[in-house]
N, C-alpha and C positions, 0 to 999 in steps of 0.2 A: 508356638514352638515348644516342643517338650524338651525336660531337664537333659542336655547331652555331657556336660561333665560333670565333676571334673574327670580329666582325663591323663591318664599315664601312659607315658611314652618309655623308650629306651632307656632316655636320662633328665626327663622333662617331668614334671607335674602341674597342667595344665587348671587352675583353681581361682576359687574367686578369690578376691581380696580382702588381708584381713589389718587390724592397726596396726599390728606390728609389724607392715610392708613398709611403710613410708620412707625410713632413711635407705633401704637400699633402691626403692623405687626415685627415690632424689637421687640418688649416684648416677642413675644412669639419664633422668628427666632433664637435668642439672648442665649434662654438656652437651656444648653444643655442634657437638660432632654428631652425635646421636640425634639429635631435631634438624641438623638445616637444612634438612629437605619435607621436612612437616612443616603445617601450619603454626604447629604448637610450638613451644622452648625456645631456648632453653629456660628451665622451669628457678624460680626462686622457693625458697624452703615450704614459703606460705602456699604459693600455689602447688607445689607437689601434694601437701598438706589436704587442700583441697582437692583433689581428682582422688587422695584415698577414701577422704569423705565422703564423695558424691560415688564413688564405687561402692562404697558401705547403704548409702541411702539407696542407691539403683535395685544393688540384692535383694533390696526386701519387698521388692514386686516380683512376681512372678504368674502369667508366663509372658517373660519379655521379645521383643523382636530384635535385640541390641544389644549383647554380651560381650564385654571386656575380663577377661583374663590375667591373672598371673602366670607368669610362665617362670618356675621354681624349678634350680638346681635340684634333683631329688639328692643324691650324693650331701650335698652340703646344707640342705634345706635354706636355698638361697634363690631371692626373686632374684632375677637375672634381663625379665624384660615384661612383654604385655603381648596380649595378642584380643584381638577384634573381629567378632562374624556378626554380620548385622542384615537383616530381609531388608532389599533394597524394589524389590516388587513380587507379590503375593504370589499374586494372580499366575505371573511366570515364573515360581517358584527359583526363585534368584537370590541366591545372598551375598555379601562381598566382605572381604575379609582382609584382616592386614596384621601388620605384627612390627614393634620396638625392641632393638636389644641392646643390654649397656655392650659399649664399644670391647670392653676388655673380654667379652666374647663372643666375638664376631668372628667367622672363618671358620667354625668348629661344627658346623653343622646347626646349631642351635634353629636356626631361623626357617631349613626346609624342615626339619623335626617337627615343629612346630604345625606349618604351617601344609606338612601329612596331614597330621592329626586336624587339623580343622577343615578338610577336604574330607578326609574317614567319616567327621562328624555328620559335616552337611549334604552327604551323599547316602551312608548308610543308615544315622541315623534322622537325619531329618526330611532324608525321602527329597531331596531340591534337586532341579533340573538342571542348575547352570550356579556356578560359584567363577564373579568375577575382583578384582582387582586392581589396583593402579598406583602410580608410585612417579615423582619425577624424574623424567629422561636421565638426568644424571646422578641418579643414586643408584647404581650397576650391582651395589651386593644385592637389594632389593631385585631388579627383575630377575638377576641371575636366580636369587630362590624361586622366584614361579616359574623361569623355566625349568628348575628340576624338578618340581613339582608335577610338571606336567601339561603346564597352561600353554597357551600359543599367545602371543602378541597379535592381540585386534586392531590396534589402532592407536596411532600418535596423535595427539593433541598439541597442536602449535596455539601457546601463550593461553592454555584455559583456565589456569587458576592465578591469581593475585596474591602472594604470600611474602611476607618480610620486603616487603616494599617492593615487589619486581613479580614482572611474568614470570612465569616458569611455564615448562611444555609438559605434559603427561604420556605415559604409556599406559593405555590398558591392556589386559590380559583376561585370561576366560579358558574355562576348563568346562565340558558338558557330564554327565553322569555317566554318559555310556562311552565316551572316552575315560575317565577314571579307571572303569570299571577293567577294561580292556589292560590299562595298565597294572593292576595289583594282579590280576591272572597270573 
């Protein structure tokens, strides 16, 4: 995978992680309005502490199949969330992608912002066939960004993942390149 950010949007600056993310990447890791539909959170100081470390040690391979993101207020030079594109098979040029935002900016757009720019990536520049998605049936800000995005809903998953003690059901989604395409025309 060649280097595709960081990347600048309207009001996003899409970047790797640096030390000085951590306490506002706790603000938003920390509650647990923002995780309870991840596997992960809500996060305690130590393990925020951790995921910026292990984002600092990841950086320094290159070229990786598994990029995590800052996704920075430009305006205020403030992380605000994370965002995720990761080769989930080669062979059919496929990758899948996801994106966290602290709650206190949620509805503003941030999340399809975002999660443009990581479609632009994986289509313009990384030349990939198919960029999919998934998200629990009941986290609605979530699929509502893929559908603006552009993705269609493939498929519900009844009870496929085990997370915080209990089923949950999945929606995937899925965008091809040449629908993309069709749409930025």
């Amino acid at each position: 995978m060649e280097r595709w950010f960081p990347i600048e949007t309207e009001r996003l600056l899409l970047r790797e992680f640096v030390r000085t993310d951590e306490s506002d990447l706790h603000e938003f890791a920390a509650d647990p309005v923002v995780s309870r539909y991840d596997v992960w959170g809500p996060n305690t100081r130590e393990v925020s502490h951790g995921v910026v470390q292990r984002r600092l040690l990841e950086q320094k391979s290159w070229p990786r199949d598994d990029v995590t993101l800052a996704a920075e207020l430009r305006h205020e030079s403030k992380l605000i969330g994370s965002v995720r594109l990761w080769k989930i098979d080669q062979e059919n040029r496929t990758v899948e992608i996801g994106y966290s935002f602290n709650s206190r900016y949620w509805n503003m757009g941030y999340g399809t912002e975002s999660a443009s720019a990581l479609l632009d990536a994986a289509f313009r520049v990384l030349e990939m066939h198919r960029v999919i998605a998934t998200c629990d049936t009941r986290n609605v800000g979530s699929w509502r960004v893929m559908e603006k995005v552009g993705m269609r809903r493939e498929g519900h998953f009844v009870k496929d993942k085990f997370q915080k003690g209990e089923w949950r059901d999945s929606f995937r989604y899925a965008i091809l390149a040449d629908e993309w395409r069709l749409r930025i025309r």
